[in-house]
N, CA, C and O atoms as CSV, one atom per row, in Angstrom:
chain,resi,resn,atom,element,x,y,z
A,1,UNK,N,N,84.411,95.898,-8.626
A,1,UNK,CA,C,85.297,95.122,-9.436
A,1,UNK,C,C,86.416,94.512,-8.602
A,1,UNK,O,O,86.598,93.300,-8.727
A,2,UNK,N,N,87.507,95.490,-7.421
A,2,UNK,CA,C,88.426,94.774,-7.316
A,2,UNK,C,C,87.918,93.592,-5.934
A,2,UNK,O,O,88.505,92.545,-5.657
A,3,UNK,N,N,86.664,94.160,-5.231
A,3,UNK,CA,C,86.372,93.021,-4.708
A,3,UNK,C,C,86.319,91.242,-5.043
A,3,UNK,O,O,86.721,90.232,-4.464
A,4,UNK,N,N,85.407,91.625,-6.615
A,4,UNK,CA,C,85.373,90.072,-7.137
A,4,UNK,C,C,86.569,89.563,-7.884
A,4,UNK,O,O,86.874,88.388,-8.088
A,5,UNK,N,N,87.389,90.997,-8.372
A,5,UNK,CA,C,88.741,90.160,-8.197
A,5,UNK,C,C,89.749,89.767,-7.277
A,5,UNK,O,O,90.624,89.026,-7.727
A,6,UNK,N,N,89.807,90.073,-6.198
A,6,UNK,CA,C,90.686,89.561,-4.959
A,6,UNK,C,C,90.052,88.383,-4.393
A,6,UNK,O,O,90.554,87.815,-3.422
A,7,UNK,N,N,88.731,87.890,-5.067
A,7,UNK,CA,C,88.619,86.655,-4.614
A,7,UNK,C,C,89.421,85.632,-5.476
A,7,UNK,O,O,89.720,84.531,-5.014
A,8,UNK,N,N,89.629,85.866,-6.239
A,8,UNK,CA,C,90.832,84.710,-6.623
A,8,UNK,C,C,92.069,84.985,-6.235
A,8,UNK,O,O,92.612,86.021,-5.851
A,9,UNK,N,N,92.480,83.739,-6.421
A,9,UNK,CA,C,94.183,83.603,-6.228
A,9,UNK,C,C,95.203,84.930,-7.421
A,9,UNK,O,O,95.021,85.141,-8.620
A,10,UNK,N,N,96.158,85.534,-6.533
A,10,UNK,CA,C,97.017,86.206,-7.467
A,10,UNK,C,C,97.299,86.198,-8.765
A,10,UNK,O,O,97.497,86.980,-9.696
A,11,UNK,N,N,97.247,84.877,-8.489
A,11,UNK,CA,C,98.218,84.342,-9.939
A,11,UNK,C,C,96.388,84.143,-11.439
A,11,UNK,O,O,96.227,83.973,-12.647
A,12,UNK,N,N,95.776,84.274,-10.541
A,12,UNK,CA,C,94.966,84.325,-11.272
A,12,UNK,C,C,93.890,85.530,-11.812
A,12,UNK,O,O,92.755,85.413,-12.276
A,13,UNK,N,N,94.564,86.510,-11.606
A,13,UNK,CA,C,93.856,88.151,-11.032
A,13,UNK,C,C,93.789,88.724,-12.557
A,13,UNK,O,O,92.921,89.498,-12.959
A,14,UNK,N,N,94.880,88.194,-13.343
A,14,UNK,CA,C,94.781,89.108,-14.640
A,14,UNK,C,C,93.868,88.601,-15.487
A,14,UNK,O,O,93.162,89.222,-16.281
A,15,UNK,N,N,93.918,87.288,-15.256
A,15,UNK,CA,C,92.891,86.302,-16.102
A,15,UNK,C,C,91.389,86.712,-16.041
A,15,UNK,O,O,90.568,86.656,-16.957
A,16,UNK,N,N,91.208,87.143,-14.742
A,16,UNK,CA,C,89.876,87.578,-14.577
A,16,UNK,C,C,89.588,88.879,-14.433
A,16,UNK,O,O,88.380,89.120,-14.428
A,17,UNK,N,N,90.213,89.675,-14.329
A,17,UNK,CA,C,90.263,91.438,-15.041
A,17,UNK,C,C,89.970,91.367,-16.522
A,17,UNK,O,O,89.058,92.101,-16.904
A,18,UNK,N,N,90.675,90.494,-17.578
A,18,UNK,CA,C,90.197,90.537,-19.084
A,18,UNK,C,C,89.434,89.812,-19.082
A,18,UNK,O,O,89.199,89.556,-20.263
A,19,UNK,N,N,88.294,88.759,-17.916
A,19,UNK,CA,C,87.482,88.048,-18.506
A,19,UNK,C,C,86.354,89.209,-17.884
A,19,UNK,O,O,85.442,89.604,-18.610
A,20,UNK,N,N,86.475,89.596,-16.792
A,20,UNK,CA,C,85.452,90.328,-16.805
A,20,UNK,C,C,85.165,91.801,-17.702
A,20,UNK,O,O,84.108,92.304,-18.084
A,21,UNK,N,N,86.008,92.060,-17.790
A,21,UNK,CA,C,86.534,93.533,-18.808
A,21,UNK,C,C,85.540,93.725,-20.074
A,21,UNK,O,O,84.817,94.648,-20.447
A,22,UNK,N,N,85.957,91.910,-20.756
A,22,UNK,CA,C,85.146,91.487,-22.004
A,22,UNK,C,C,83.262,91.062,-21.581
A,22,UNK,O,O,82.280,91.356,-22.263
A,23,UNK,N,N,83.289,90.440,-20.483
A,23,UNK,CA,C,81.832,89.943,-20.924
A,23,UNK,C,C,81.027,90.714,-19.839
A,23,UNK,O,O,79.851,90.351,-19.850
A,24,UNK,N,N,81.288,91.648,-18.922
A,24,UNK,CA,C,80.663,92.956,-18.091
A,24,UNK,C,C,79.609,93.411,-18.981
A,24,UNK,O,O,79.848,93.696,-20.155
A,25,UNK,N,N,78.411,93.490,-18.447
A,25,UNK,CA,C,77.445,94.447,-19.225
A,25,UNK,C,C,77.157,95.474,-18.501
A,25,UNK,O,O,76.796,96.479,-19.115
A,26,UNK,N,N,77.221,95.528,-17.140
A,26,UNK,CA,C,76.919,96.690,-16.735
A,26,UNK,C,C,76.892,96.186,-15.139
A,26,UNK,O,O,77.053,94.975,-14.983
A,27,UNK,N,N,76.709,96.982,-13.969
A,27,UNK,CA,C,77.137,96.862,-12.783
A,27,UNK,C,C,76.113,97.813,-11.908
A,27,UNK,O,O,76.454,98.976,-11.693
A,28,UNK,N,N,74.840,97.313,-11.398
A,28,UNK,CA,C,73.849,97.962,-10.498
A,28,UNK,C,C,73.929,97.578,-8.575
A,28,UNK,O,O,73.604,96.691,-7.786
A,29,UNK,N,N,74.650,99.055,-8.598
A,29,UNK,CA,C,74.943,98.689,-6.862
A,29,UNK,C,C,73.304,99.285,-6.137
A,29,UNK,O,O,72.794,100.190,-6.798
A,30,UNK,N,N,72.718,98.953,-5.206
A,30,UNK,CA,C,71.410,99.602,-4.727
A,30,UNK,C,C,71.604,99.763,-3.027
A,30,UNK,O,O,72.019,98.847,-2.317
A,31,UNK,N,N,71.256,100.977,-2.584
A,31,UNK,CA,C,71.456,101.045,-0.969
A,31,UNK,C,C,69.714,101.452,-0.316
A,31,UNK,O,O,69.106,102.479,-0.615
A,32,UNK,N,N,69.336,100.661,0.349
A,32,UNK,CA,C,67.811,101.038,1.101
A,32,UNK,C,C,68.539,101.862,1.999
A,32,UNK,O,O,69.483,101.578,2.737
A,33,UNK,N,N,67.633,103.479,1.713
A,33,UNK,CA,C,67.611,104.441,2.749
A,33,UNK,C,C,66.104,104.867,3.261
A,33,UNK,O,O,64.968,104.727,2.807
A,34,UNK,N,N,66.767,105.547,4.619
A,34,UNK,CA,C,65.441,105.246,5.451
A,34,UNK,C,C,64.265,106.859,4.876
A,34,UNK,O,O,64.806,107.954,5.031
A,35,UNK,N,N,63.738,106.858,4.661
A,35,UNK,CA,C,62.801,108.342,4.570
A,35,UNK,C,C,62.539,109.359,5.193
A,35,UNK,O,O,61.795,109.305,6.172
A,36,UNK,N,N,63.064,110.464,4.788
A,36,UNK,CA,C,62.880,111.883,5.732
A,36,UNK,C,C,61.462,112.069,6.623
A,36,UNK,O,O,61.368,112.655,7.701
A,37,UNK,N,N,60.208,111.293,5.743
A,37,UNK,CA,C,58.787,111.526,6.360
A,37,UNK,C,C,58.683,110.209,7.640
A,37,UNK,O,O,57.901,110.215,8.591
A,38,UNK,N,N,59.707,109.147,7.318
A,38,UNK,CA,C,59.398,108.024,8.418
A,38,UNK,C,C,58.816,107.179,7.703
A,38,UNK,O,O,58.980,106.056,8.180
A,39,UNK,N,N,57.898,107.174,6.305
A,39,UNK,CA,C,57.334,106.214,5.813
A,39,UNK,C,C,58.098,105.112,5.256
A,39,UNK,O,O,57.647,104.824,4.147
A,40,UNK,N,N,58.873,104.537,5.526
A,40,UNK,CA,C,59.736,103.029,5.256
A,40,UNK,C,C,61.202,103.250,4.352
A,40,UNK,O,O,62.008,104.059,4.811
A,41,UNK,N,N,61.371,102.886,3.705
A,41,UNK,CA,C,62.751,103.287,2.891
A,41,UNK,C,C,62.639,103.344,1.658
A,41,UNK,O,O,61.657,102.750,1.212
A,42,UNK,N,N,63.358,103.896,0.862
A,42,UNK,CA,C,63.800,104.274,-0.730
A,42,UNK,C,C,64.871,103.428,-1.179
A,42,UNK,O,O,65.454,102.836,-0.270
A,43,UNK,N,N,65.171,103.275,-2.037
A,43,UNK,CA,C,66.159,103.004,-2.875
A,43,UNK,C,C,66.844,104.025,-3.562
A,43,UNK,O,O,66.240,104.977,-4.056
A,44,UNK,N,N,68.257,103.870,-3.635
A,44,UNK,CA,C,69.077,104.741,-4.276
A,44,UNK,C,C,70.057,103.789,-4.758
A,44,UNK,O,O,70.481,102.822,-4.126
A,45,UNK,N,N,70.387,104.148,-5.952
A,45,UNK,CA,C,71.385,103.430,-7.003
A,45,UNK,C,C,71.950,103.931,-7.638
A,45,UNK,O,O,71.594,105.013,-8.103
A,46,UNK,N,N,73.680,103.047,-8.085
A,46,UNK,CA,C,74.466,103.734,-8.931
A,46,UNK,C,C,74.390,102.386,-9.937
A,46,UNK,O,O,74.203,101.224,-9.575
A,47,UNK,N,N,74.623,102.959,-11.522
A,47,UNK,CA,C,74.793,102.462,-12.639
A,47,UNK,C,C,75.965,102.676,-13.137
A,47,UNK,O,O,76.546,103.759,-13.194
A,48,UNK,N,N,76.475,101.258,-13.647
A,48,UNK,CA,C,77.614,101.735,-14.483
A,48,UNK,C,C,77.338,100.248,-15.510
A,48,UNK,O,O,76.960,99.103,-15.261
A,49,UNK,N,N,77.865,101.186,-17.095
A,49,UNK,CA,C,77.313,100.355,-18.119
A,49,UNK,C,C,79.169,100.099,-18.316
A,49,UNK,O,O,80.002,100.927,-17.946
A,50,UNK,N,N,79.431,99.026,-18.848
A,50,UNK,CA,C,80.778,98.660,-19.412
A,50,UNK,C,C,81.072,99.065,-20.927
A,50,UNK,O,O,81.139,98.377,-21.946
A,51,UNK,N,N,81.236,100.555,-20.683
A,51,UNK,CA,C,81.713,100.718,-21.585
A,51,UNK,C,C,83.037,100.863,-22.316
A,51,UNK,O,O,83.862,101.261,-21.494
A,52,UNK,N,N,83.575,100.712,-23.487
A,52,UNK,CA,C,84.847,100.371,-23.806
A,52,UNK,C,C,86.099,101.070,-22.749
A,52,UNK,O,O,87.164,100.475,-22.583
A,53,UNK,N,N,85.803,102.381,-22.089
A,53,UNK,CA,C,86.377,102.903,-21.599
A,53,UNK,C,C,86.786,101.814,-20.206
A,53,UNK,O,O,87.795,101.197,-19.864
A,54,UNK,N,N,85.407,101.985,-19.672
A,54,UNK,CA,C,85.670,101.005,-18.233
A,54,UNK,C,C,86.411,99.593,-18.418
A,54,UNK,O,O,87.305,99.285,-17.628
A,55,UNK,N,N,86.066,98.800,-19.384
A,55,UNK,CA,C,86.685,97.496,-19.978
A,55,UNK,C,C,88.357,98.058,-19.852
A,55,UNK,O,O,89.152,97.399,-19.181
A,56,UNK,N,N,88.751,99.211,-20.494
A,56,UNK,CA,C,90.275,99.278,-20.042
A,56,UNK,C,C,90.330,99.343,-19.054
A,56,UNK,O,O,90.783,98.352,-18.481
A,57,UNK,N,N,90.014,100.237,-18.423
A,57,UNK,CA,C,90.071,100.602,-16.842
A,57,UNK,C,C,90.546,99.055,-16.001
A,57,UNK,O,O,91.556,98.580,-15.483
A,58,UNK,N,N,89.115,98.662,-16.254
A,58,UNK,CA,C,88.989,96.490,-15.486
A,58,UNK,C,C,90.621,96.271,-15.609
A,58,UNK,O,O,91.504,96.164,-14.759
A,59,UNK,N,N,90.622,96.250,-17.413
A,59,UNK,CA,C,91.608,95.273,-17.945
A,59,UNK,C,C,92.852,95.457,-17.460
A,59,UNK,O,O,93.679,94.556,-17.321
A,60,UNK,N,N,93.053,96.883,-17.132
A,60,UNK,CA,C,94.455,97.664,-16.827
A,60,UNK,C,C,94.827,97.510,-15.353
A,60,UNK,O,O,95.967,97.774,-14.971
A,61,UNK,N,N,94.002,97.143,-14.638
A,61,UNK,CA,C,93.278,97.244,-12.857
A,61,UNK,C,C,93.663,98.980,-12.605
A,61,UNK,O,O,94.310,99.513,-11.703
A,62,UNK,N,N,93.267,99.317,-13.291
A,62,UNK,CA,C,92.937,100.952,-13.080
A,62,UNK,C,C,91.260,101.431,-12.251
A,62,UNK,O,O,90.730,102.540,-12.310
A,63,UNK,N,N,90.746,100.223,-11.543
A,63,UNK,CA,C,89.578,100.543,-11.195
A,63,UNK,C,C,89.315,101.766,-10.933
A,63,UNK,O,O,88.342,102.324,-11.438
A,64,UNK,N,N,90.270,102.463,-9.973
A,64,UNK,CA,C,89.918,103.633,-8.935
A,64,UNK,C,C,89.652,105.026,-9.827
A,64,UNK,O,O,89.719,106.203,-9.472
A,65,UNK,N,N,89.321,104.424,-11.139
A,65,UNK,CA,C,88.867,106.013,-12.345
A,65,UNK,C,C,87.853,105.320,-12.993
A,65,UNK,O,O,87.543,105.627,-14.144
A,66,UNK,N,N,87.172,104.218,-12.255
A,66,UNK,CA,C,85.873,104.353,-12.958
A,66,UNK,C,C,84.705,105.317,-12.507
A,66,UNK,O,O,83.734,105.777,-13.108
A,67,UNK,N,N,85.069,105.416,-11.512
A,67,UNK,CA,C,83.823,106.621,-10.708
A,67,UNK,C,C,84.008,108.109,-11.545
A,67,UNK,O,O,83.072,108.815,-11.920
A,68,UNK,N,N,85.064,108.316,-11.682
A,68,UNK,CA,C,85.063,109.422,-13.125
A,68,UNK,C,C,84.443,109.192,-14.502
A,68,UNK,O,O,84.290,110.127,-15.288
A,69,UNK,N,N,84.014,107.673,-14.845
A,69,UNK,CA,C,83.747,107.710,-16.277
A,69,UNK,C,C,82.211,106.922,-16.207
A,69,UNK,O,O,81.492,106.704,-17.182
A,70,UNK,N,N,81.864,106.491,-14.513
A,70,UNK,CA,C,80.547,106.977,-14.340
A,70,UNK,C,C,80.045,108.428,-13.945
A,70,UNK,O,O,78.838,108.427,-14.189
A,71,UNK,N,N,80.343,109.413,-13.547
A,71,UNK,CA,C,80.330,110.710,-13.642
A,71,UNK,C,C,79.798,111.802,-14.783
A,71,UNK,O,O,79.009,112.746,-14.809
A,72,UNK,N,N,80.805,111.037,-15.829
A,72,UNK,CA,C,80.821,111.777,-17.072
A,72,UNK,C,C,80.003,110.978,-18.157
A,72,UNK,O,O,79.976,111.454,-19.292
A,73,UNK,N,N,78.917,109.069,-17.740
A,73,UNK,CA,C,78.479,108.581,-18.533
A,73,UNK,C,C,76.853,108.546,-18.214
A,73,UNK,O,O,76.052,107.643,-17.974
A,74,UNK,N,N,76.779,109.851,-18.322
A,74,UNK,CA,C,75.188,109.849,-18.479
A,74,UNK,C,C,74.538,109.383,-19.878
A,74,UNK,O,O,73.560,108.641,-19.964
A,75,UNK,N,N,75.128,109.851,-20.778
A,75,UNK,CA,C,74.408,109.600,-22.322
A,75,UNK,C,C,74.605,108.004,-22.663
A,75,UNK,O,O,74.061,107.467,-23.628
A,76,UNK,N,N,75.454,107.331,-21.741
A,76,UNK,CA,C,75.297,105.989,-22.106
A,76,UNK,C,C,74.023,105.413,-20.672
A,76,UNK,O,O,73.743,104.234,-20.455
A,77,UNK,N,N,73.512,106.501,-19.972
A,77,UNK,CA,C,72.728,105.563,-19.266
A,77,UNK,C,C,73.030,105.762,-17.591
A,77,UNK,O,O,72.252,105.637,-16.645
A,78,UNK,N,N,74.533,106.136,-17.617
A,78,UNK,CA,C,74.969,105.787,-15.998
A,78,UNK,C,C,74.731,106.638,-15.082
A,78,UNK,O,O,74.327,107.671,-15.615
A,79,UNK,N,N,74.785,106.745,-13.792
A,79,UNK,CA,C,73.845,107.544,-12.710
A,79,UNK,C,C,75.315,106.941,-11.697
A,79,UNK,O,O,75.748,105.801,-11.527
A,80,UNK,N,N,75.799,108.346,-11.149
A,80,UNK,CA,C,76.841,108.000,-9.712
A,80,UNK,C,C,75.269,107.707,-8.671
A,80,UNK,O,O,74.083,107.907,-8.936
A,81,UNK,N,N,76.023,107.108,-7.323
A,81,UNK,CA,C,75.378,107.072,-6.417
A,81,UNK,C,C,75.095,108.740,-5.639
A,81,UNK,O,O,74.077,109.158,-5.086
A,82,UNK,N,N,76.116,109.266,-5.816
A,82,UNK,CA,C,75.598,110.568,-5.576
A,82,UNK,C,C,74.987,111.923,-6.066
A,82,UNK,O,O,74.740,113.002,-5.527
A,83,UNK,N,N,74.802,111.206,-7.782
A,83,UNK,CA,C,73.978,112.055,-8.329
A,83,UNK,C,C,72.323,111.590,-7.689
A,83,UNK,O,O,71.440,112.386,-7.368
A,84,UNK,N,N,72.266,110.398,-7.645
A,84,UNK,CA,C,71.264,109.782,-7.087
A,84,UNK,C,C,70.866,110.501,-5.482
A,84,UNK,O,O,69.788,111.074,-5.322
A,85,UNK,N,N,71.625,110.408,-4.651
A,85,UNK,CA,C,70.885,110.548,-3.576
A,85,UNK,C,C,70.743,112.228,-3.639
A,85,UNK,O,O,69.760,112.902,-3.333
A,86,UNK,N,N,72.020,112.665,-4.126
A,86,UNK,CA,C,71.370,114.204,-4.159
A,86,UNK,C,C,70.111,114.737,-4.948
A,86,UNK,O,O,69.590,115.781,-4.555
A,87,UNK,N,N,69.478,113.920,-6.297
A,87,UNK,CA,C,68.362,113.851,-6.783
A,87,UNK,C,C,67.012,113.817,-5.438
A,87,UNK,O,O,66.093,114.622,-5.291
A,88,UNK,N,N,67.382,112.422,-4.505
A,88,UNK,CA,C,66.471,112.381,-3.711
A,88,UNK,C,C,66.330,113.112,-2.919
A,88,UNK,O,O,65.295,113.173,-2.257
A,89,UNK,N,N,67.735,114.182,-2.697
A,89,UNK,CA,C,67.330,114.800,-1.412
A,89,UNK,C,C,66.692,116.218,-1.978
A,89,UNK,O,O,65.995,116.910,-1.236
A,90,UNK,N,N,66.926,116.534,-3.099
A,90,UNK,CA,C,66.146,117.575,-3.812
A,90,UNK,C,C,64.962,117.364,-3.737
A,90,UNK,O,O,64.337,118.223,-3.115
A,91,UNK,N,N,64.347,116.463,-4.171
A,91,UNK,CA,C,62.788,115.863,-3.834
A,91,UNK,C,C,62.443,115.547,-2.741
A,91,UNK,O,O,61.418,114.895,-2.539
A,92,UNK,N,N,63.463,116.065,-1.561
A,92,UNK,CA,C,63.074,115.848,-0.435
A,92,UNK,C,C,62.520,114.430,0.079
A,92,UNK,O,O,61.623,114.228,0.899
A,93,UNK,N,N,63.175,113.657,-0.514
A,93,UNK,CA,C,62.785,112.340,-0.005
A,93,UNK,C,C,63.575,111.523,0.847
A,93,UNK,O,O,63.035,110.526,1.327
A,94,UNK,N,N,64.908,111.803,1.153
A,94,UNK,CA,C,65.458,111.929,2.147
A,94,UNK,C,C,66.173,113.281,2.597
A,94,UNK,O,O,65.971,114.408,2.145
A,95,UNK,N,N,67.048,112.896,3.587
A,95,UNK,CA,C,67.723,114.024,4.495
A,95,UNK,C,C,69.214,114.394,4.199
A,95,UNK,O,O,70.071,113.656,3.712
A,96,UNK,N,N,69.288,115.151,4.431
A,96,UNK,CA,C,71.036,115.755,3.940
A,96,UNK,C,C,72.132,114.808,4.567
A,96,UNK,O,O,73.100,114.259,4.041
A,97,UNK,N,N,71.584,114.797,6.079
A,97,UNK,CA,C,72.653,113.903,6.735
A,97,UNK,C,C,72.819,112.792,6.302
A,97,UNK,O,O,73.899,112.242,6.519
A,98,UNK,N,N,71.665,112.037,5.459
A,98,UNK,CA,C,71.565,110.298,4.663
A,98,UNK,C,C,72.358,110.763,3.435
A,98,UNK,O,O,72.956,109.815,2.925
A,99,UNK,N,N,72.555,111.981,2.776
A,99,UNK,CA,C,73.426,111.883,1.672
A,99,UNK,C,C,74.635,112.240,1.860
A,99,UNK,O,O,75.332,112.312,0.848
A,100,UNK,N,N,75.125,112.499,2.899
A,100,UNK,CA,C,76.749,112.501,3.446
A,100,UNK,C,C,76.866,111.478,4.171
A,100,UNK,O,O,78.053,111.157,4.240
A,101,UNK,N,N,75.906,110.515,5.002
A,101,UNK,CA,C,76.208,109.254,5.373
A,101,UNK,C,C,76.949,108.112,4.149
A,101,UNK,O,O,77.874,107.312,4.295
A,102,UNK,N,N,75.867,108.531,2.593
A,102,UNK,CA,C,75.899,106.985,2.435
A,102,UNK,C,C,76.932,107.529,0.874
A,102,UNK,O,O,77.615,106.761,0.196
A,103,UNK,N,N,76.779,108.865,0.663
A,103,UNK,CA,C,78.057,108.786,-0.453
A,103,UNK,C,C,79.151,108.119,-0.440
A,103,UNK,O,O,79.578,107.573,0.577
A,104,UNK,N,N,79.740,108.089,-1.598
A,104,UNK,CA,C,81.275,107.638,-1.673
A,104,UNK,C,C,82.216,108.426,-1.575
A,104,UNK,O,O,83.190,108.209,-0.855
A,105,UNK,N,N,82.062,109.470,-2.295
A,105,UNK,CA,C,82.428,110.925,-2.474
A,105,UNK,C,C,81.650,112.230,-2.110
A,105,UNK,O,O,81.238,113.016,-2.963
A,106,UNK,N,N,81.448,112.425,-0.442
A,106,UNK,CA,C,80.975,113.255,-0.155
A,106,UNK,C,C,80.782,114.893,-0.626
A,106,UNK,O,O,79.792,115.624,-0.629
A,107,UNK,N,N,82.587,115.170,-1.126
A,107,UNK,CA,C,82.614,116.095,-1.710
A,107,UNK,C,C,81.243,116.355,-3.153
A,107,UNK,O,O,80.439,117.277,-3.294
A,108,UNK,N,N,81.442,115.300,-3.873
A,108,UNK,CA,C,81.306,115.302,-4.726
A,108,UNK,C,C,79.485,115.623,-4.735
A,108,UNK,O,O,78.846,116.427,-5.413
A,109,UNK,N,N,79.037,114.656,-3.717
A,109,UNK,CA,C,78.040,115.064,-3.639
A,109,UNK,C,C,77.445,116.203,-3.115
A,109,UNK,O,O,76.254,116.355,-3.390
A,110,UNK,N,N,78.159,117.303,-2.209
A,110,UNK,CA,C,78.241,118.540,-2.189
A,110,UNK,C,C,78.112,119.658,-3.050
A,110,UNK,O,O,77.547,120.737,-2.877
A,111,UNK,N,N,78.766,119.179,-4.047
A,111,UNK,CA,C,78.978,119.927,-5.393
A,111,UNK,C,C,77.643,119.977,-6.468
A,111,UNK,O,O,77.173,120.920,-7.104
A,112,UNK,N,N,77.250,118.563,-6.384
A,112,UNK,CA,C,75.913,118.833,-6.793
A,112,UNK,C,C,74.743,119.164,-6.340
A,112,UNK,O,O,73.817,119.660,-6.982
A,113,UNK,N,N,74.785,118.828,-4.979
A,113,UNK,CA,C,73.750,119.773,-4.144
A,113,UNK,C,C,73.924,121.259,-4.528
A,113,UNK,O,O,72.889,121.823,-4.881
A,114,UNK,N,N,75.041,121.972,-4.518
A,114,UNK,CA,C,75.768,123.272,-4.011
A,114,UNK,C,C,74.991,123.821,-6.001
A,114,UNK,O,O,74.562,124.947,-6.253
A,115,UNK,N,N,75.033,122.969,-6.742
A,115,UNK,CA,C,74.649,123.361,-8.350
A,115,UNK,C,C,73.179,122.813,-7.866
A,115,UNK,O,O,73.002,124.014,-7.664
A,116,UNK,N,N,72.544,122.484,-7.667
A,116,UNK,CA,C,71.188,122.028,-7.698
A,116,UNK,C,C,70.743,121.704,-8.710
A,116,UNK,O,O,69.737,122.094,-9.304
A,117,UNK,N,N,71.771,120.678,-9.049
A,117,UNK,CA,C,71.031,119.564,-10.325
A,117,UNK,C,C,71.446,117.951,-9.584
A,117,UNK,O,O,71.717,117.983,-8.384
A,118,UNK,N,N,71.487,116.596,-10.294
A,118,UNK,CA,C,71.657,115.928,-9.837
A,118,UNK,C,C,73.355,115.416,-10.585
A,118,UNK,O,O,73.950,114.430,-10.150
């Protein structure tokens, strides 16, 4: 989010926090990682659906707590990037060191390794 908003001008930053806030449907980031066996790369992805919550978040430029309300938005759909790669590395489809490389929140992804769920 605050990437595509710092591409505009200042003066124009709030305008486009409530335009995106309102017409956001949802936000699919994807990272190619390479495979623990060598056979070519995977995909791993985080989801985040715009839900009323995040729309404040945008609207407020409170970005830096949406990764908490993708965390906690599974029943609407959403997947952190590090529930994701720790999923893959459970399935052994990649390597531990690729899921502390490419997290955001290493901790975080620790934590769910350390519970062995995703």
């Amino acid at each position: 989010m605050d990437r595509i908003v710092d591409a505009f001008p200042a003066s124009r930053q709030e305008q486009v926090r409530v335009q995106l806030s309102g017409n956001l449907k949802a936000v699919l980031s994807q990272l190619l990682l390479p495979r623990k066996d060598g056979l070519g790369r995977i995909a791993a992805f985080e989801l985040m659906i715009n839900t009323s919550s995040i729309a404040t978040l945008i609207r407020e430029n409170k970005t830096f707590r949406i990764a908490g309300d993708i965390q906690t938005g599974s029943k609407y759909g959403m997947v952190s990037l590090e529930a994701f790669l720790a999923d893959l590395y459970q399935r052994g489809v990649i390597s531990y060191d690729e899921v502390m490389a490419k997290a955001q929140d290493p901790e975080a992804a620790t934590q769910l390794l350390r519970q062995g769920k995703p």
